[in-house]
MARGUDO-655986 format. One record per residue (C-alpha): residue number from 1; residue in one letter; chain; x negated, z negated, y negated. Coordinates in steps of 0.2 Angstrom, whole numbers. Layout:
MARGUDO-655986
<mitor num="NUM" residuo="A" cadena="A" east="X" up="Z" north="Y"/>
...
END
This chain:
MARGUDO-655986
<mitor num="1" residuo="X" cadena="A" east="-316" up="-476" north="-537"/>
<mitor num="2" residuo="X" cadena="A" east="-308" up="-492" north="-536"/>
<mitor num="3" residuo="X" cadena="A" east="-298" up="-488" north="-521"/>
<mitor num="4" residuo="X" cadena="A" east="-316" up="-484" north="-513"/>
<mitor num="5" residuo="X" cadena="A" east="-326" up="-500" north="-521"/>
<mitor num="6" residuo="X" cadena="A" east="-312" up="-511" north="-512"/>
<mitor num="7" residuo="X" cadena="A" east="-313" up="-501" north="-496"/>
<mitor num="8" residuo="X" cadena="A" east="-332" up="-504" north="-497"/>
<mitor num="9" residuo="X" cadena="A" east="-331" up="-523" north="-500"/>
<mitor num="10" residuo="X" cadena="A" east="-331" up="-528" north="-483"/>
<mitor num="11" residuo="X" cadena="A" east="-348" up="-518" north="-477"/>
<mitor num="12" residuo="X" cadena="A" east="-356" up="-524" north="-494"/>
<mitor num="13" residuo="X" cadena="A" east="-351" up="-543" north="-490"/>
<mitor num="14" residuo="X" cadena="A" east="-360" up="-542" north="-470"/>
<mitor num="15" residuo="X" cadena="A" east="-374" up="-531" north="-478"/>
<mitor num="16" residuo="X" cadena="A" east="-379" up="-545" north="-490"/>
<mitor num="17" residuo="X" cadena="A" east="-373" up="-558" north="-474"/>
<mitor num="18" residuo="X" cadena="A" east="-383" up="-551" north="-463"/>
<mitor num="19" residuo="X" cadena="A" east="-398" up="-547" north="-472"/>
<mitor num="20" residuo="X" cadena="A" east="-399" up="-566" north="-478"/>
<mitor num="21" residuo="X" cadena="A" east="-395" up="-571" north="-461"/>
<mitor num="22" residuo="X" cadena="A" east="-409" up="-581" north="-447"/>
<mitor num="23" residuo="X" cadena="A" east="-414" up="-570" north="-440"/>
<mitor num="24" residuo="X" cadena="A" east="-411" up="-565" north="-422"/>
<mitor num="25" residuo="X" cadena="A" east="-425" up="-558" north="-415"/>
<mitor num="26" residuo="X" cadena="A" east="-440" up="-569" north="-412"/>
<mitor num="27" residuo="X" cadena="A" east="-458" up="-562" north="-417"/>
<mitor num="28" residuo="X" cadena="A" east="-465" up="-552" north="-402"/>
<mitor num="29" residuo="X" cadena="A" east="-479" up="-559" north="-393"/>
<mitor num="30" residuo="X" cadena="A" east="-491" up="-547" north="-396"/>
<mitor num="31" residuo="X" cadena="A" east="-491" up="-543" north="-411"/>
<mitor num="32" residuo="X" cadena="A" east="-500" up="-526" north="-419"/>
<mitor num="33" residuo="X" cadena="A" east="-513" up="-533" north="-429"/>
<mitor num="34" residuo="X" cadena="A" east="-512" up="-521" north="-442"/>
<mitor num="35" residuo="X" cadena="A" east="-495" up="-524" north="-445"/>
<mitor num="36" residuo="X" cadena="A" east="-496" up="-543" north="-450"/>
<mitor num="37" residuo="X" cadena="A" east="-494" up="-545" north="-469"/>
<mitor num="38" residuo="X" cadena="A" east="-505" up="-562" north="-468"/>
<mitor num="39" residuo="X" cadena="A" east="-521" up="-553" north="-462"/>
<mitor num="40" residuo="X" cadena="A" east="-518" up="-538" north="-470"/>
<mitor num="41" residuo="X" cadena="A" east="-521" up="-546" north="-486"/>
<mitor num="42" residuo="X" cadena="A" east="-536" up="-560" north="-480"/>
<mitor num="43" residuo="X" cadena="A" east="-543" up="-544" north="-476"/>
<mitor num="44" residuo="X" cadena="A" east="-543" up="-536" north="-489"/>
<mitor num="45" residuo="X" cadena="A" east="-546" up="-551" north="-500"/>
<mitor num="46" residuo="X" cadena="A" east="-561" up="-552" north="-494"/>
<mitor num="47" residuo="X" cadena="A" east="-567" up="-533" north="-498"/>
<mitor num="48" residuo="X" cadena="A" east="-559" up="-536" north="-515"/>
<mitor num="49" residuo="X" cadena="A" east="-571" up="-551" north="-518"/>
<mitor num="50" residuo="X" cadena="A" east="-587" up="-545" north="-510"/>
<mitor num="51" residuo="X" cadena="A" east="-583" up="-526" north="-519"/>
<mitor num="52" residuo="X" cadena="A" east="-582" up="-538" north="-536"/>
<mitor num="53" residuo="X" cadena="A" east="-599" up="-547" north="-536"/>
<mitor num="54" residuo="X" cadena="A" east="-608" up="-532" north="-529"/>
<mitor num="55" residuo="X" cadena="A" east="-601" up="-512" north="-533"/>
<mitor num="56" residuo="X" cadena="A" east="-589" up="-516" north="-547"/>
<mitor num="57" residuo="X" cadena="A" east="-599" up="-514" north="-562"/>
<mitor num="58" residuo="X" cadena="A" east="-608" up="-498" north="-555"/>
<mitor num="59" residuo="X" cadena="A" east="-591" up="-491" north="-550"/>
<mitor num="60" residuo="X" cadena="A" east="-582" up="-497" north="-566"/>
<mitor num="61" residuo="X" cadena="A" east="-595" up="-488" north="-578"/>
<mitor num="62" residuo="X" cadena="A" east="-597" up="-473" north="-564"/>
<mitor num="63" residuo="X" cadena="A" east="-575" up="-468" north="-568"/>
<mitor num="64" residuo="X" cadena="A" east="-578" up="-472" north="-585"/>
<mitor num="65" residuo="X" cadena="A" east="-589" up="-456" north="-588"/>
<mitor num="66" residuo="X" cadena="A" east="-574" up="-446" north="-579"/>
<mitor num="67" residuo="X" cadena="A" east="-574" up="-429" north="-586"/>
<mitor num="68" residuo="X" cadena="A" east="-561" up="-430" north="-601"/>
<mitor num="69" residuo="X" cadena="A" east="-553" up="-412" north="-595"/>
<mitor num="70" residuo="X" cadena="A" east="-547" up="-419" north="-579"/>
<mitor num="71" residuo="X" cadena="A" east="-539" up="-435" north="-586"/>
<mitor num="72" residuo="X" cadena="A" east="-523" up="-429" north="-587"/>
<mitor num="73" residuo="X" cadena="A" east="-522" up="-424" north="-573"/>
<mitor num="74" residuo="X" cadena="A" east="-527" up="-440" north="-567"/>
<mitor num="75" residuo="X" cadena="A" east="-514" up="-451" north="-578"/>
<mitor num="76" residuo="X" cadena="A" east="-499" up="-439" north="-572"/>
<mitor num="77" residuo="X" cadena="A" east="-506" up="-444" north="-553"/>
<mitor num="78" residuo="X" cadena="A" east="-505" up="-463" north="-561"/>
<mitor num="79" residuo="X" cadena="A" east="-488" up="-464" north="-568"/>
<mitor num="80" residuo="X" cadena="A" east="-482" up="-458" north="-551"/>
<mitor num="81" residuo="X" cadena="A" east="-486" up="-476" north="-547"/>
<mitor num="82" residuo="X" cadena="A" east="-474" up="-481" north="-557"/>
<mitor num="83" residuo="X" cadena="A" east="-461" up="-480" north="-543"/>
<mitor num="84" residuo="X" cadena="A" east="-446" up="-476" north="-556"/>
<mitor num="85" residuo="X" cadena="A" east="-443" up="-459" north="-545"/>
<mitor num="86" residuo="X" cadena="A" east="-441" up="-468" north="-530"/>
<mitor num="87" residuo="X" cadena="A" east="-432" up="-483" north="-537"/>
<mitor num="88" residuo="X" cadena="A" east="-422" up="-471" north="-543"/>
<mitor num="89" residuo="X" cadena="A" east="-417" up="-461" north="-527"/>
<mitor num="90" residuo="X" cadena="A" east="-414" up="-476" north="-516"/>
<mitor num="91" residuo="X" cadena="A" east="-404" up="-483" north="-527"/>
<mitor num="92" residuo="X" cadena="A" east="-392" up="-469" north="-530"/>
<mitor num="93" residuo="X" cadena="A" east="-392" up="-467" north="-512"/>
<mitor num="94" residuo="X" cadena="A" east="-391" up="-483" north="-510"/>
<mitor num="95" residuo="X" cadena="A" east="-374" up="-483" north="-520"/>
<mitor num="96" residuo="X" cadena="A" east="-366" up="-468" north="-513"/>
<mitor num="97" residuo="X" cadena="A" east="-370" up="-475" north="-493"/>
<mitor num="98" residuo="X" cadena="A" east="-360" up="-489" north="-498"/>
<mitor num="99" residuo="X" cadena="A" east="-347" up="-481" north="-508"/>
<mitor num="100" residuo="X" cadena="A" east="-342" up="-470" north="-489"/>
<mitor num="101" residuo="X" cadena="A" east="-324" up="-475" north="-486"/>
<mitor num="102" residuo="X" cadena="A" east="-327" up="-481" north="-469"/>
<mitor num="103" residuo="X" cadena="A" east="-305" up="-484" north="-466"/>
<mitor num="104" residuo="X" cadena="A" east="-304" up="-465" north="-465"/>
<mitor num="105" residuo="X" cadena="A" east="-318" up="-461" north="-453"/>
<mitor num="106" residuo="X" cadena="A" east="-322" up="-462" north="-437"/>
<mitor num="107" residuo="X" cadena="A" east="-335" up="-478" north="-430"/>
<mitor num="108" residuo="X" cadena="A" east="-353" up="-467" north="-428"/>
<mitor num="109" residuo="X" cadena="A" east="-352" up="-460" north="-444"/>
<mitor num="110" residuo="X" cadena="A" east="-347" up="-477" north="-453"/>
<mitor num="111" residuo="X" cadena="A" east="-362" up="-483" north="-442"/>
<mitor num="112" residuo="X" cadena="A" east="-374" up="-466" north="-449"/>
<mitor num="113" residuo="X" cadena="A" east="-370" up="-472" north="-467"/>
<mitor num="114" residuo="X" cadena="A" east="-371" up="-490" north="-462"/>
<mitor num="115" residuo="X" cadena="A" east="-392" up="-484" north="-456"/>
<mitor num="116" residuo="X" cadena="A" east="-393" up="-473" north="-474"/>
<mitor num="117" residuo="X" cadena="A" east="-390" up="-488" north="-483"/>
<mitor num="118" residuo="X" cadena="A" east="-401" up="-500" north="-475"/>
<mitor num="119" residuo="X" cadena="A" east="-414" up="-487" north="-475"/>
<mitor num="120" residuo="X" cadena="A" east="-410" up="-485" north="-496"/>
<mitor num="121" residuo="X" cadena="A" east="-410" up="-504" north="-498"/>
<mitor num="122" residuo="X" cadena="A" east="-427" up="-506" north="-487"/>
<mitor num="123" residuo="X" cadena="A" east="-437" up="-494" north="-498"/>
<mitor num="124" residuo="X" cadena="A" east="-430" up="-499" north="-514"/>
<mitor num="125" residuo="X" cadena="A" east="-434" up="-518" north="-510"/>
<mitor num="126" residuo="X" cadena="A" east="-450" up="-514" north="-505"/>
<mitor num="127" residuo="X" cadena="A" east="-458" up="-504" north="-518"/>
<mitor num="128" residuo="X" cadena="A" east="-448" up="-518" north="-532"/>
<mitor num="129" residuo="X" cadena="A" east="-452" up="-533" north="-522"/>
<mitor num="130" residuo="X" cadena="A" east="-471" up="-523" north="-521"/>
<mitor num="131" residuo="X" cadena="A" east="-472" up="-522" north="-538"/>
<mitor num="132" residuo="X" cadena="A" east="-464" up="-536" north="-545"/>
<mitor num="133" residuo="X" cadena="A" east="-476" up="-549" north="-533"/>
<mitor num="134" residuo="X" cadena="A" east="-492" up="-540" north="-539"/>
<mitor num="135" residuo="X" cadena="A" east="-485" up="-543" north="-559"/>
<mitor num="136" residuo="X" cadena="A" east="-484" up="-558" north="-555"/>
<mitor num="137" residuo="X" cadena="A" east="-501" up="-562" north="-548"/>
<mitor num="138" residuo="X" cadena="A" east="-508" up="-555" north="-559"/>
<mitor num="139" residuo="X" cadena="A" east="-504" up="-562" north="-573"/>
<mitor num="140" residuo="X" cadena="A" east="-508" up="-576" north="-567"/>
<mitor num="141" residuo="X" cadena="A" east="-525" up="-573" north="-563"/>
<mitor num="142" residuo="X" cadena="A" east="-529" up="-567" north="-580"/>
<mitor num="143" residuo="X" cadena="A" east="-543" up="-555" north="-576"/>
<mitor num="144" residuo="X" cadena="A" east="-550" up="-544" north="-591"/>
<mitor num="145" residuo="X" cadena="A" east="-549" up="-523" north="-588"/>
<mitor num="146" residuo="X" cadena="A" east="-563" up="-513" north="-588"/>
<mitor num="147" residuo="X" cadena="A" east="-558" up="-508" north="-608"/>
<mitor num="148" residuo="X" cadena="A" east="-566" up="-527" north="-612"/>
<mitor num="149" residuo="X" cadena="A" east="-581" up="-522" north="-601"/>
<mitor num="150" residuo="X" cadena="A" east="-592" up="-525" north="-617"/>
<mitor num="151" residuo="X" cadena="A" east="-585" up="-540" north="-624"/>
<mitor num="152" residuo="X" cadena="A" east="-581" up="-550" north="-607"/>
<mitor num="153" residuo="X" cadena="A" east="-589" up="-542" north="-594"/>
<mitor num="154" residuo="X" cadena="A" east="-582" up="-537" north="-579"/>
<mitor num="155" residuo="X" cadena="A" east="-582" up="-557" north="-571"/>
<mitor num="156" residuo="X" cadena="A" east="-571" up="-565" north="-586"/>
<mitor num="157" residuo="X" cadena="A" east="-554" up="-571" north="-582"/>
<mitor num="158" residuo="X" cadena="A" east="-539" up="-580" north="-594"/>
<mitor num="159" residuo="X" cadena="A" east="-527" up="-587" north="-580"/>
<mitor num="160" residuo="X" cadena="A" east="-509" up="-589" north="-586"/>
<mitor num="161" residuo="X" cadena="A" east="-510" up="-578" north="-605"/>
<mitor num="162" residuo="X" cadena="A" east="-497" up="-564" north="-597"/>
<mitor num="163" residuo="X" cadena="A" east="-507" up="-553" north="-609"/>
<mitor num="164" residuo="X" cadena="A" east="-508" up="-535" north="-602"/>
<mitor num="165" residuo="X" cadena="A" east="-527" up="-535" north="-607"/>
<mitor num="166" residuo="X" cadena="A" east="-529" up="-548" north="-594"/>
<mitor num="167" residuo="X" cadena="A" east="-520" up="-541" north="-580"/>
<mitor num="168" residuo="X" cadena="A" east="-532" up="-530" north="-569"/>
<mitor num="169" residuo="X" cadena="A" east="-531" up="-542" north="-551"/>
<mitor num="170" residuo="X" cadena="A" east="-522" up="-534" north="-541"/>
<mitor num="171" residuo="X" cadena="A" east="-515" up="-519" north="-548"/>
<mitor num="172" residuo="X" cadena="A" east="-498" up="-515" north="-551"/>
<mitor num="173" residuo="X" cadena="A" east="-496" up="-499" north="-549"/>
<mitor num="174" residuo="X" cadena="A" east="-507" up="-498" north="-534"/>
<mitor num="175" residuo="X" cadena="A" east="-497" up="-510" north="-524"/>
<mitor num="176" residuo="X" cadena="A" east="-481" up="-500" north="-531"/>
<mitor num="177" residuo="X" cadena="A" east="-489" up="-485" north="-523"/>
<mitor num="178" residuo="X" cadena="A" east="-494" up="-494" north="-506"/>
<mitor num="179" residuo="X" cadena="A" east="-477" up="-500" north="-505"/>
<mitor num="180" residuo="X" cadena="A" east="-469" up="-482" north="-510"/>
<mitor num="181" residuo="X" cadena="A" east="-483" up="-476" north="-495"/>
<mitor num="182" residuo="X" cadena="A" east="-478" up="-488" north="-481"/>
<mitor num="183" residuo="X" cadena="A" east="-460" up="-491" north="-484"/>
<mitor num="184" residuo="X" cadena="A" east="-457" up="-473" north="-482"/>
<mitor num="185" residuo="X" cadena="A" east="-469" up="-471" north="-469"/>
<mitor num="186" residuo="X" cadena="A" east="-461" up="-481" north="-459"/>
<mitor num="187" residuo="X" cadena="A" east="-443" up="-475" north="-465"/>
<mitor num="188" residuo="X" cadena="A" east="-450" up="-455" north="-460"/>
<mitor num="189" residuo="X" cadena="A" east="-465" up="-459" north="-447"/>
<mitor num="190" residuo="X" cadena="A" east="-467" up="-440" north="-447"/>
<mitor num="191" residuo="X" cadena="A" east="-473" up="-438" north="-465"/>
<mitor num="192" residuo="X" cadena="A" east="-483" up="-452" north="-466"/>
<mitor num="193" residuo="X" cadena="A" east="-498" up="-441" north="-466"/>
<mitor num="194" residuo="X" cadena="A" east="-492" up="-436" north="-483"/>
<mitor num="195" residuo="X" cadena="A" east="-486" up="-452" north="-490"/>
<mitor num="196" residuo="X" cadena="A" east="-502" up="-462" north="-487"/>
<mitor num="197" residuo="X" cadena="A" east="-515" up="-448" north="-493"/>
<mitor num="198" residuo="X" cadena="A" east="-502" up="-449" north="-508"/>
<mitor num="199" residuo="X" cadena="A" east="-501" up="-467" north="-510"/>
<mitor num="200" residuo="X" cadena="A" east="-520" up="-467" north="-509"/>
<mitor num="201" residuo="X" cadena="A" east="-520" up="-456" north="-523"/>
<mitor num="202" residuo="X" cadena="A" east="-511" up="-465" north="-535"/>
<mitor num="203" residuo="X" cadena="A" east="-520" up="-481" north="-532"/>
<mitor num="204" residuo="X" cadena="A" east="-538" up="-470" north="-536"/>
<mitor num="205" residuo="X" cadena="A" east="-528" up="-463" north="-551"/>
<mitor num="206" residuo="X" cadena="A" east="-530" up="-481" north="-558"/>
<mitor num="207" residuo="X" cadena="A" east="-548" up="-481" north="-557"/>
<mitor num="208" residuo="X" cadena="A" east="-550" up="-463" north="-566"/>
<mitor num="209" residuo="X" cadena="A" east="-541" up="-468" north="-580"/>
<mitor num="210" residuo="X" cadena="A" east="-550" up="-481" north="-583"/>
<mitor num="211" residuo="X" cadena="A" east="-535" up="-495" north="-582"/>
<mitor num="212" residuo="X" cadena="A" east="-543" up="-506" north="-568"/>
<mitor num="213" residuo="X" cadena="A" east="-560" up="-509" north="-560"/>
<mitor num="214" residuo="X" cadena="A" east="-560" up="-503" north="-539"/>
<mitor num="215" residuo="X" cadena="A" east="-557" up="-521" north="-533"/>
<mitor num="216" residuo="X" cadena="A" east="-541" up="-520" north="-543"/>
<mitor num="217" residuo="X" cadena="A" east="-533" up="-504" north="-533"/>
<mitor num="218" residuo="X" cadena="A" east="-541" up="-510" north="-519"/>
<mitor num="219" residuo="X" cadena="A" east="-531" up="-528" north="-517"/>
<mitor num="220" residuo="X" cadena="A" east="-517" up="-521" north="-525"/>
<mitor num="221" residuo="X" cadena="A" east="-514" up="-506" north="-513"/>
<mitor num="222" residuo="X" cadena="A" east="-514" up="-522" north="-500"/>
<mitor num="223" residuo="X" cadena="A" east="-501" up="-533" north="-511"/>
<mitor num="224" residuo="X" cadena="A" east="-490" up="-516" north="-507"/>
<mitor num="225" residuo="X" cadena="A" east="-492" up="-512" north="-491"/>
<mitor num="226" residuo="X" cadena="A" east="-491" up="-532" north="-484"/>
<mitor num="227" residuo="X" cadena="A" east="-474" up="-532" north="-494"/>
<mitor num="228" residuo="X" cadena="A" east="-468" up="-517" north="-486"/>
<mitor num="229" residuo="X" cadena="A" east="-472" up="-522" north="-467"/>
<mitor num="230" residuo="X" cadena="A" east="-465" up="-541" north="-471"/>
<mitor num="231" residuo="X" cadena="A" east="-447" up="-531" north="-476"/>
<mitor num="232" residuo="X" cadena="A" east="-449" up="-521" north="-461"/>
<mitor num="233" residuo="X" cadena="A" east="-451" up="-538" north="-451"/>
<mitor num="234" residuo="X" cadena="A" east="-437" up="-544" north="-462"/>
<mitor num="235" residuo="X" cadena="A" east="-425" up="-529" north="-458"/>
<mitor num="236" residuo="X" cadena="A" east="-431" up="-530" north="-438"/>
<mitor num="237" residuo="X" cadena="A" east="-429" up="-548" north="-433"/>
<mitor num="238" residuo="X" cadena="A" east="-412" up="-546" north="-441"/>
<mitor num="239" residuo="X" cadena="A" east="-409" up="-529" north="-430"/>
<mitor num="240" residuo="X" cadena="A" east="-407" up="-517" north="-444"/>
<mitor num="241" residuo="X" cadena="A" east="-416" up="-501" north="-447"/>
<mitor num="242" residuo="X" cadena="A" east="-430" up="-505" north="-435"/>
<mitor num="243" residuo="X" cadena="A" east="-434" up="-513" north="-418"/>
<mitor num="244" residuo="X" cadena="A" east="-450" up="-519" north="-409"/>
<mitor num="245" residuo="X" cadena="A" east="-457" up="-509" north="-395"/>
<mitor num="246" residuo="X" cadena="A" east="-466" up="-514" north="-379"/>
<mitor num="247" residuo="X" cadena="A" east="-483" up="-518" north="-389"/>
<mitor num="248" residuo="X" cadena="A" east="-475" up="-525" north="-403"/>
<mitor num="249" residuo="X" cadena="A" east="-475" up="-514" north="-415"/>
<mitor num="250" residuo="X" cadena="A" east="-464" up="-508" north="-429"/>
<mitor num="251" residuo="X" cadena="A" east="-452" up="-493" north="-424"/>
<mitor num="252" residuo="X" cadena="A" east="-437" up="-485" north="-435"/>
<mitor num="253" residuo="X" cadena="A" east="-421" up="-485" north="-426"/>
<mitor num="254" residuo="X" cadena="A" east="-417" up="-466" north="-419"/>
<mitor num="255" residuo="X" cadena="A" east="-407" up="-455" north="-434"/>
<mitor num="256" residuo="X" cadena="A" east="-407" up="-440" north="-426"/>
<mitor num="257" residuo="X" cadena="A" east="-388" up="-443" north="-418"/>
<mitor num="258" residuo="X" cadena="A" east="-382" up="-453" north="-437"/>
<mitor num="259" residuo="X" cadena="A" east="-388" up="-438" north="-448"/>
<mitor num="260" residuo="X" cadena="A" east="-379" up="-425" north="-437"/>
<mitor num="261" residuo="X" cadena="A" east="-363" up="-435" north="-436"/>
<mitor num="262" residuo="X" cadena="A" east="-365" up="-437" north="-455"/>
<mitor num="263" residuo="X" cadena="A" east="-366" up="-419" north="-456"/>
<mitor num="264" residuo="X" cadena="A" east="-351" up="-414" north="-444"/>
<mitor num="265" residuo="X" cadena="A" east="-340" up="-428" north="-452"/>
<mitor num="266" residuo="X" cadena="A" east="-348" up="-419" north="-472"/>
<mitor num="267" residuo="X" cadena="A" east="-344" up="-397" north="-464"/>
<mitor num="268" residuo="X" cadena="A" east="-331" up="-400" north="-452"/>
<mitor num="269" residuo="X" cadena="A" east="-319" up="-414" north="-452"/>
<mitor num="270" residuo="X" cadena="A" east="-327" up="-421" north="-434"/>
<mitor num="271" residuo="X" cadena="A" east="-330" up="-437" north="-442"/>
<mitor num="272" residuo="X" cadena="A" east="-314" up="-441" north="-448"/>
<mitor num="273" residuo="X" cadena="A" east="-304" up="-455" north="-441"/>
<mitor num="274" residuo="X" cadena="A" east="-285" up="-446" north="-436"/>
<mitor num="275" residuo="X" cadena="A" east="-270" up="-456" north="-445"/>
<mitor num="276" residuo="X" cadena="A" east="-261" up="-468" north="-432"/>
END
């Protein structure tokens, strides 16, 4: 172990190096609109406030007369929004990329584990740095949940208490689950017909437990999402894990070739470096 955590040193050092680096690559020109964090989330400020001072009480009391036979269903859908699973996974493969004795293999497959672990460290960022940004917010905006519906109202708000009572806007676990969505997504762009649909799920789930009004999910599933694309821009203009195509958009370095030199170097041997 210790023999591996020195041999790692040096890939950990340019990692953190280059990832708190300037970056290198300007913003594209033309930029996709619907991968710019900013008016991601003016957008969908907006719909969070107009969805607050017209449908949110008529939603709000709507969920609240969910039938009781489904809720568990609906809180095991919710606690998936928790991200421990995914913070979890990442961050054990995370460890284990960067524990790859790169002295005793050969360049690509130092280069595949080099692309595991910046994918790893990419989804674990976002979906803590998600979550962690919407707590924050939050809390600081102070806004009463639907369970102080008769006492407050939907509209009261006690900025600054850090009382989970008053923490509805946004909602954690929603932008945990747009972040979980988008950062892997983006990580497996042939999947992301599952991940979103999921992602969209959790942040429903919030609503049907009664745990926040729709306003809530709404601008928290944003909070998510926007930190997840502002990584990617992170990791892109620094020339890891993804790269900017003709129209500007956000596009994940090819892994076909790392994952089957990871695989020849894991059966065969074909990876490793010969002794000189």
């Amino acid at each position: 172990m210790g023999a591996a955590l020195g041999d790692s040193r040096p890939r950990i050092a340019a990692g953190f190096e280059r990832l708190f680096s300037p970056p290198v690559v300007p913003y594209p020109k033309r930029r996709a609109p619907l991968e710019r964090p900013i008016l991601i989330l003016g957008i969908f400020l907006l719909l969070s406030v107009s969805l607050m001072l017209s449908a949110d009480l008529t939603l709000g009391r709507w969920m609240k007369d969910f039938p009781a036979e489904l809720r568990p269903f609906a809180q095991w859908i919710t606690d998936l929004g928790e991200g421990v699973e995914i913070l979890v996974t990442s961050g054990i493969v995370l460890i284990l990329s960067v524990l790859v004795p790169s002295s005793r293999l050969r360049r690509r497959v130092v280069v595949g584990a080099n692309s595991i672990t910046a994918a790893a460290a990419f989804i674990f960022l976002s979906v803590a740095g998600g979550g962690l940004t919407a707590a924050l917010v939050k809390n600081v905006i102070g806004r009463a949940r639907p369970k102080l519906l008769e006492t407050y109202g939907h509209l009261h708000f006690e900025p600054f208490t850090f009382d989970s009572d008053f923490a509805a806007f946004p909602s954690g676990h929603s932008a945990t689950a747009g972040a979980m969505a988008m950062s892997l997504a983006l990580v497996f762009p042939r999947l992301r017909s599952l991940f979103i649909p999921v992602g969209v799920l959790i942040t429903l789930s919030r609503q049907l437990v009664g745990a926040h009004w729709p306003s809530d999910t709404l601008m928290g599933w944003a909070v998510g999402v926007a930190f997840a694309l502002w990584m990617a821009h992170v990791f892109a203009r620094r020339r890891m894990m993804f790269f900017y195509d003709r129209d500007g958009c956000l596009r994940r370095k090819e892994g076909r070739r790392v994952m089957q030199a990871l695989w020849k170097a894991a059966t065969g041997g074909a990876g490793v470096a010969k002794p000189s």
